[in-house]
CHARMM internal coordinates of N, CA and C (Angstrom, degrees):
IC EDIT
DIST 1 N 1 CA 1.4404
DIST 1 CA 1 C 1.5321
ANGL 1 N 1 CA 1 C 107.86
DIST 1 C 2 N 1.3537
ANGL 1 CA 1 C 2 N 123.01
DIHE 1 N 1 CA 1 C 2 N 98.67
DIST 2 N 2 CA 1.3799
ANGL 1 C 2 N 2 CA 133.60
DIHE 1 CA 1 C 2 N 2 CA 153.13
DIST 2 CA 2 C 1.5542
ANGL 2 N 2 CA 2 C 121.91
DIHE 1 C 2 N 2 CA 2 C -34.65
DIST 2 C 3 N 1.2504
ANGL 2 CA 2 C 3 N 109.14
DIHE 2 N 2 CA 2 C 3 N 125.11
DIST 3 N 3 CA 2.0480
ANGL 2 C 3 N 3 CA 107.87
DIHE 2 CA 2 C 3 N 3 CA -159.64
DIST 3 CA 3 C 2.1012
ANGL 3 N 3 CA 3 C 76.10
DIHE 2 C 3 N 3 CA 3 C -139.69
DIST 3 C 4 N 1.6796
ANGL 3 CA 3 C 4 N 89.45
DIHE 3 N 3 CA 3 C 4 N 145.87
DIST 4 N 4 CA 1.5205
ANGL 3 C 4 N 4 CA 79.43
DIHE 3 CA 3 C 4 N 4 CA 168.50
DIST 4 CA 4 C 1.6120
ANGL 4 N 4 CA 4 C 124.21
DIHE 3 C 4 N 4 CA 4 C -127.98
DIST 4 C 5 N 0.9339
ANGL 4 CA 4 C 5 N 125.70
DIHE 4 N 4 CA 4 C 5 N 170.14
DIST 5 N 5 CA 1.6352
ANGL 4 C 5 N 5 CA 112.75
DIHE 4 CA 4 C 5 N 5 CA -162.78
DIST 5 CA 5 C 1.2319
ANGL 5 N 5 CA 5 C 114.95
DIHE 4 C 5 N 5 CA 5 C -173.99
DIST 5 C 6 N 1.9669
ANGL 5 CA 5 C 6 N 107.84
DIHE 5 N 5 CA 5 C 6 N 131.37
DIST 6 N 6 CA 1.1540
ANGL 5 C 6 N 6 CA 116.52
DIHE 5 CA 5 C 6 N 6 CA -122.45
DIST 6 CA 6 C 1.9486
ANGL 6 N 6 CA 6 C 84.01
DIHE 5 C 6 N 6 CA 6 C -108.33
DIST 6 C 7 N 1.2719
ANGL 6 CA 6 C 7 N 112.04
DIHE 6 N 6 CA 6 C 7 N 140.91
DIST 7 N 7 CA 1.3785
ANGL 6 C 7 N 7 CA 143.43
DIHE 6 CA 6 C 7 N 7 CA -178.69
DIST 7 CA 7 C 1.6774
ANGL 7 N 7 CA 7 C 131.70
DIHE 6 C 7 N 7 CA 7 C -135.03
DIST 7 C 8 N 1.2565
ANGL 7 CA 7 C 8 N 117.39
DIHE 7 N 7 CA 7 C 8 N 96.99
DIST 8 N 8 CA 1.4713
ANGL 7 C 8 N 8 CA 116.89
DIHE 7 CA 7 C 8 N 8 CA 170.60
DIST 8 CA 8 C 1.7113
ANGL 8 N 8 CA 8 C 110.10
DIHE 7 C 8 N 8 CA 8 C -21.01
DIST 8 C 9 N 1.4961
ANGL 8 CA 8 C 9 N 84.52
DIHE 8 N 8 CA 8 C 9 N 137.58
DIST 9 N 9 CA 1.4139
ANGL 8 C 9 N 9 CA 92.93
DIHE 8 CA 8 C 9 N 9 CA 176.90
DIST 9 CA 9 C 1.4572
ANGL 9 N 9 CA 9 C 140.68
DIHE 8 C 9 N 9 CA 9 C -52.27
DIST 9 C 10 N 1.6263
ANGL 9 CA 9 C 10 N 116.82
DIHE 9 N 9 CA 9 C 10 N -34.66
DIST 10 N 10 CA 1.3961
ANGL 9 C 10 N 10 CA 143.75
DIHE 9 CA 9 C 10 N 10 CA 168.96
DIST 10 CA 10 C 1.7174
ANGL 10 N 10 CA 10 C 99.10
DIHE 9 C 10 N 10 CA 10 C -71.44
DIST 10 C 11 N 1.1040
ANGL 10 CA 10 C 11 N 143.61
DIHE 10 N 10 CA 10 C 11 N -6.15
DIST 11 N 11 CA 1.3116
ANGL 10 C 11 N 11 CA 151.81
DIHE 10 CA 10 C 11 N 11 CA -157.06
DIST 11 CA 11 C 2.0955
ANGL 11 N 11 CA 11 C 92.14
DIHE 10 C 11 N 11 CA 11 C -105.56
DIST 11 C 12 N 1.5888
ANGL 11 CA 11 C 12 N 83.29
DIHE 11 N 11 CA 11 C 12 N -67.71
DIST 12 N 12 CA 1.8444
ANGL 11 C 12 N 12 CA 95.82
DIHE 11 CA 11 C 12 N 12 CA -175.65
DIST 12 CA 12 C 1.7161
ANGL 12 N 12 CA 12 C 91.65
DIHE 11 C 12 N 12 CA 12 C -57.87
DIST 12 C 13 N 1.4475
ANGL 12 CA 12 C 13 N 120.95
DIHE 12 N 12 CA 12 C 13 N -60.20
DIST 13 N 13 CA 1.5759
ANGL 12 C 13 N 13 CA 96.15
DIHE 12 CA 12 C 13 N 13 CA -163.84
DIST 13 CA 13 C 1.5659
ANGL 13 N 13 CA 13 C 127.81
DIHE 12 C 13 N 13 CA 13 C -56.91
DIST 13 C 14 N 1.3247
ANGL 13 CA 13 C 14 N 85.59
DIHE 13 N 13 CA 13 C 14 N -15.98
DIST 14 N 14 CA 1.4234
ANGL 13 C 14 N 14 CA 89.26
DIHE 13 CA 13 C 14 N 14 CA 176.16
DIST 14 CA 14 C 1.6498
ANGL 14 N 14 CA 14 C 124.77
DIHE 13 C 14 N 14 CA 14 C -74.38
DIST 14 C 15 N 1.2830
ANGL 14 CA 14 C 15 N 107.07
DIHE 14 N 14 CA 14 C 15 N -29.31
DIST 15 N 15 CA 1.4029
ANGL 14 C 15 N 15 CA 143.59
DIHE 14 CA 14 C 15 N 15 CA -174.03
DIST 15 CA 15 C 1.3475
ANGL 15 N 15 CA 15 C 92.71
DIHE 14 C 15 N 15 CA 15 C -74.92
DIST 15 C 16 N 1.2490
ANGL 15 CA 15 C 16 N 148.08
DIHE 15 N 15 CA 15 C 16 N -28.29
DIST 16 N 16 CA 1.8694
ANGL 15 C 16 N 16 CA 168.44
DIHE 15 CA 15 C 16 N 16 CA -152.08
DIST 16 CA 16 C 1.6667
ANGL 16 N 16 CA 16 C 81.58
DIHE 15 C 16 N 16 CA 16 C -101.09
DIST 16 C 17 N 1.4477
ANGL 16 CA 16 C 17 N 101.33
DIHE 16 N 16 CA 16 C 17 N -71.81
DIST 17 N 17 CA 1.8678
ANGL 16 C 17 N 17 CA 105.35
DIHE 16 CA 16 C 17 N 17 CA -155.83
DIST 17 CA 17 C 1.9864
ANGL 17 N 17 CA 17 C 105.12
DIHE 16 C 17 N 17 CA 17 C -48.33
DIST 17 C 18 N 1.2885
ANGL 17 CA 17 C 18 N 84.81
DIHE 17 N 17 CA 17 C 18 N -45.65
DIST 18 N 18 CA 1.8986
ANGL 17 C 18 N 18 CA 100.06
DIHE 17 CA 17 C 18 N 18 CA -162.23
DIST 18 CA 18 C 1.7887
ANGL 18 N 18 CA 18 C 90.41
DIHE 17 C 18 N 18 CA 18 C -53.30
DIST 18 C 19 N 1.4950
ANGL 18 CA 18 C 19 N 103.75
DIHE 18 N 18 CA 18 C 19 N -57.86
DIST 19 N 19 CA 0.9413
ANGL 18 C 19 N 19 CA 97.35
DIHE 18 CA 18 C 19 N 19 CA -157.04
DIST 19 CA 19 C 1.8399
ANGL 19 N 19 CA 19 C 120.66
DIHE 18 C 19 N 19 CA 19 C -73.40
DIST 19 C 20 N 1.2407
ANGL 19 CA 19 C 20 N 108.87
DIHE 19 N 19 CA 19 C 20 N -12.01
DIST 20 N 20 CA 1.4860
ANGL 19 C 20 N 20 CA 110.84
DIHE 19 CA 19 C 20 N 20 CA 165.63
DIST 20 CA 20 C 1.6588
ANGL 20 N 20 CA 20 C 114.52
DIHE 19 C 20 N 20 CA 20 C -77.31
DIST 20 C 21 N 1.1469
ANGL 20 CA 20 C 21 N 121.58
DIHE 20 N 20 CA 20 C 21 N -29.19
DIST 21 N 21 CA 1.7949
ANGL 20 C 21 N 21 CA 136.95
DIHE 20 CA 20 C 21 N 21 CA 167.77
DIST 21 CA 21 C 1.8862
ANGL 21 N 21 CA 21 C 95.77
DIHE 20 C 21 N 21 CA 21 C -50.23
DIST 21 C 22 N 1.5669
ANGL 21 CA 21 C 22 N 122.71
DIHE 21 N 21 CA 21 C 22 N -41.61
DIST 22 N 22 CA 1.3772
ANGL 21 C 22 N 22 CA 128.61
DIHE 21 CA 21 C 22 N 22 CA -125.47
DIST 22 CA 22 C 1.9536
ANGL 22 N 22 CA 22 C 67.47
DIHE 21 C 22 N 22 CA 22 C -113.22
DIST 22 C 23 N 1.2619
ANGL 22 CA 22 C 23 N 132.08
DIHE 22 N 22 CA 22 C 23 N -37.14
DIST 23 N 23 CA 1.2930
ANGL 22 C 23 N 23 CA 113.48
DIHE 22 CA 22 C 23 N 23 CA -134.45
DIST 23 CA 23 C 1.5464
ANGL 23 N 23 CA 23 C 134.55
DIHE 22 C 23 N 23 CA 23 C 64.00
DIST 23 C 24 N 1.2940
ANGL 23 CA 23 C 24 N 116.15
DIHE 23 N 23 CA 23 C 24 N 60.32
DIST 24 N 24 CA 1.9192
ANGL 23 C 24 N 24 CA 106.90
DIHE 23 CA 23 C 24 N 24 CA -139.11
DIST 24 CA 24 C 1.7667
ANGL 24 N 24 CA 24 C 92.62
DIHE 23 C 24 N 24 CA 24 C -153.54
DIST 24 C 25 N 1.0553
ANGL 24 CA 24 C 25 N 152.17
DIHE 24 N 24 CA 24 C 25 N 149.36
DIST 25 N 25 CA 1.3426
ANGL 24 C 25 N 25 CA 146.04
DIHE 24 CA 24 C 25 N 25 CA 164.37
DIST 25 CA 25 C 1.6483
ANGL 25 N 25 CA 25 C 87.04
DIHE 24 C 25 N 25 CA 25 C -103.28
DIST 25 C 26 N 1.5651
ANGL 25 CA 25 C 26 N 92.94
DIHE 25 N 25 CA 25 C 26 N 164.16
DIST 26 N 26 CA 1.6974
ANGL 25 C 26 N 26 CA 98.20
DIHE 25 CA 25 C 26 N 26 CA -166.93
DIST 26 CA 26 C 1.2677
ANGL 26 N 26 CA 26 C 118.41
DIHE 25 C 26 N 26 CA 26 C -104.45
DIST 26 C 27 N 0.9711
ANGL 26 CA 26 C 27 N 110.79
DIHE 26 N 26 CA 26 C 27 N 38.23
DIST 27 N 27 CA 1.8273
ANGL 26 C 27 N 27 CA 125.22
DIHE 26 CA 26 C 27 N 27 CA 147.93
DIST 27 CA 27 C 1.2557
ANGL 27 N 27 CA 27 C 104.21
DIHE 26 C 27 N 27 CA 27 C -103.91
DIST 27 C 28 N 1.7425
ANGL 27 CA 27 C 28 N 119.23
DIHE 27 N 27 CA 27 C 28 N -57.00
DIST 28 N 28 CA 1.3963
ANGL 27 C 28 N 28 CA 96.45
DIHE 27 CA 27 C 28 N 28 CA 170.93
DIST 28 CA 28 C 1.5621
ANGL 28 N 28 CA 28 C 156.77
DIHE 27 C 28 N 28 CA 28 C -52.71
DIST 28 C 29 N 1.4834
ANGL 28 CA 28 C 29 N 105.86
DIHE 28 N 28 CA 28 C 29 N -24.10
DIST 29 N 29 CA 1.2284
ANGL 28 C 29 N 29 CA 154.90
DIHE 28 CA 28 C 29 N 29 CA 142.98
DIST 29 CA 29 C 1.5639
ANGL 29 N 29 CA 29 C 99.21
DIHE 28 C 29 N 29 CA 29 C -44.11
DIST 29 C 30 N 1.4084
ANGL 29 CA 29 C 30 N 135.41
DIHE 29 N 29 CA 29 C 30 N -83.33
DIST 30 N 30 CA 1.4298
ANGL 29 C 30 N 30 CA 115.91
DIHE 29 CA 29 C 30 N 30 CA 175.43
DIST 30 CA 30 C 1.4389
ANGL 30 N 30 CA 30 C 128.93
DIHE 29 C 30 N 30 CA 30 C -30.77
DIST 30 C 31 N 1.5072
ANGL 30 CA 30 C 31 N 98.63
DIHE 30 N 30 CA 30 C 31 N -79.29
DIST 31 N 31 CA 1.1053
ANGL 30 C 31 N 31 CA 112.74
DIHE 30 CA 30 C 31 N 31 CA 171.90
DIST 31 CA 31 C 1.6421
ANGL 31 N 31 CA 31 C 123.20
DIHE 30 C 31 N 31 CA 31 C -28.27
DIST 31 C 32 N 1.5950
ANGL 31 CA 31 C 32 N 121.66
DIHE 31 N 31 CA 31 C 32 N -49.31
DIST 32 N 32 CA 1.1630
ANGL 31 C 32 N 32 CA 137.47
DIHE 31 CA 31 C 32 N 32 CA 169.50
DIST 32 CA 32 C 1.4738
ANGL 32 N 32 CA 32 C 103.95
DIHE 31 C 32 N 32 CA 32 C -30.23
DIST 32 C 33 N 1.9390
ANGL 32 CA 32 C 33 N 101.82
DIHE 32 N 32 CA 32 C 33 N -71.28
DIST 33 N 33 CA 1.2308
ANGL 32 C 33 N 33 CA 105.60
DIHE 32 CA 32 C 33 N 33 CA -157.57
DIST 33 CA 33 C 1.7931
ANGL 33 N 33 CA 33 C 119.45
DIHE 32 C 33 N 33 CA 33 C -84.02
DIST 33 C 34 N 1.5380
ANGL 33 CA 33 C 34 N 110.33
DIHE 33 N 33 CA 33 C 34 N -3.36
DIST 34 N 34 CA 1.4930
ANGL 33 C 34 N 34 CA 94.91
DIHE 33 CA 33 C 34 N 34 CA 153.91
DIST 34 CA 34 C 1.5308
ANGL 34 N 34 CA 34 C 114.09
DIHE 33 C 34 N 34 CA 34 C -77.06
DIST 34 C 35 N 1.0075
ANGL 34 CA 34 C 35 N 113.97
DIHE 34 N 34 CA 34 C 35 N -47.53
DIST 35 N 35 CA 1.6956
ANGL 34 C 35 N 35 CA 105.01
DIHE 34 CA 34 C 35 N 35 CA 174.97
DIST 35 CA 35 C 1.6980
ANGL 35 N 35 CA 35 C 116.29
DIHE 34 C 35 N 35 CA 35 C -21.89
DIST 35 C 36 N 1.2949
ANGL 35 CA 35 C 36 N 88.47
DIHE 35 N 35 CA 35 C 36 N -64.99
DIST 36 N 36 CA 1.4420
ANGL 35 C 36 N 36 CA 92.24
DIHE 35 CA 35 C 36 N 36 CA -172.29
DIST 36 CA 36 C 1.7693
ANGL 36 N 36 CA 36 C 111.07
DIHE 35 C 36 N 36 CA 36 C -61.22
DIST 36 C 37 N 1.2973
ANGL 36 CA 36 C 37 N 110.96
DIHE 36 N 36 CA 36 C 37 N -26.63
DIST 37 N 37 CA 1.6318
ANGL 36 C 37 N 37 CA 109.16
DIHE 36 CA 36 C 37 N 37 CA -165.23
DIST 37 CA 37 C 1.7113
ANGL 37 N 37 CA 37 C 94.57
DIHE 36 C 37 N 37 CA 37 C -87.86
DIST 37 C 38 N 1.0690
ANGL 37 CA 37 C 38 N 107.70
DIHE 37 N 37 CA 37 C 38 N -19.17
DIST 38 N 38 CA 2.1956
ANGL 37 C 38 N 38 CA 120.12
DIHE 37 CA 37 C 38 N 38 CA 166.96
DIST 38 CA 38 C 1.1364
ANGL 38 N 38 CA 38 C 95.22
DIHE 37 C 38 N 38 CA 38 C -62.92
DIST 38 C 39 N 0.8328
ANGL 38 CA 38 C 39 N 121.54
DIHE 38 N 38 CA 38 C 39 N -81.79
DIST 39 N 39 CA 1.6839
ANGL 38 C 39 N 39 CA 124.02
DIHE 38 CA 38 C 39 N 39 CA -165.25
DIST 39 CA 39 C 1.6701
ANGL 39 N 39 CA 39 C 128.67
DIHE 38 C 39 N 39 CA 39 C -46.99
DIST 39 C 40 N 1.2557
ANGL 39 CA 39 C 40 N 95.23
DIHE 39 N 39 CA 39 C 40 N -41.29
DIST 40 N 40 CA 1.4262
ANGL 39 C 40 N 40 CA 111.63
DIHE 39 CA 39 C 40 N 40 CA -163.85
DIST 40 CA 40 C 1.3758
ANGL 40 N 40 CA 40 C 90.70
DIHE 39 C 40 N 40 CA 40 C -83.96
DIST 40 C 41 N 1.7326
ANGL 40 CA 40 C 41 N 138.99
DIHE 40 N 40 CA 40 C 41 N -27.54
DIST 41 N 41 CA 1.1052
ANGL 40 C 41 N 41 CA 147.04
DIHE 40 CA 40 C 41 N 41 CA -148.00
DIST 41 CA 41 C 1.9914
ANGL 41 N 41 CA 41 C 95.78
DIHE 40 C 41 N 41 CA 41 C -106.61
DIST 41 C 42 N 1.3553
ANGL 41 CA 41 C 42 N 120.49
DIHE 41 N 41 CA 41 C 42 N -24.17
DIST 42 N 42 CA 1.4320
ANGL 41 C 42 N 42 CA 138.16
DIHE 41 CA 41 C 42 N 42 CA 148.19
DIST 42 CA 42 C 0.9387
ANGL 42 N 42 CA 42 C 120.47
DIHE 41 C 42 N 42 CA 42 C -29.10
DIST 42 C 43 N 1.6489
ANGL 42 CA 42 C 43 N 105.93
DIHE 42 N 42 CA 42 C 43 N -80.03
DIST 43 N 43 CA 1.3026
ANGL 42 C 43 N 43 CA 127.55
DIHE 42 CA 42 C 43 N 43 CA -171.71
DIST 43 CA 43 C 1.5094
ANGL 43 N 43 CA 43 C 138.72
DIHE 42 C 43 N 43 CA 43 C -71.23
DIST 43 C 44 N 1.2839
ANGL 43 CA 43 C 44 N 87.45
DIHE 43 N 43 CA 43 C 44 N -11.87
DIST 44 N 44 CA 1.7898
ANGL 43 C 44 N 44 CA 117.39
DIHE 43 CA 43 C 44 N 44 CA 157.56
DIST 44 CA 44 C 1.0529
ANGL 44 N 44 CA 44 C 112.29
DIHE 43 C 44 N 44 CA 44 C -51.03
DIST 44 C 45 N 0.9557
ANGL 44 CA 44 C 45 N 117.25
DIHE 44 N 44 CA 44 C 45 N -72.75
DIST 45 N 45 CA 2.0861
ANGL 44 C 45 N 45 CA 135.38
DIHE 44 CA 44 C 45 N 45 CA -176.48
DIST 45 CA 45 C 1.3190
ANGL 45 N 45 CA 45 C 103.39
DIHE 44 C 45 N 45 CA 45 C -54.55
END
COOR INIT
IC SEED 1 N 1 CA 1 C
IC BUILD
């Protein structure tokens, strides 16, 4: 389910750069990086 969510512009281009470095379109690239900030934020506790 596609949800949408709103981000300064210099935020998304940046989100563009990472994700051409990454090979990644930038949902996938999102998505990626909460995972990782879930997890890692888990494993703390």
């Amino acid at each position: 389910m596609a949800k949408t969510i709103k981000i300064s512009d210099v935020h998304y281009q940046m989100l563009i750069d990472v994700g051409k470095c990454w090979r990644m379109k930038p949902d996938e690239l999102v998505g990626e990086l909460i995972k990782e900030a879930y997890s890692s934020k888990r494993k703390k506790k």
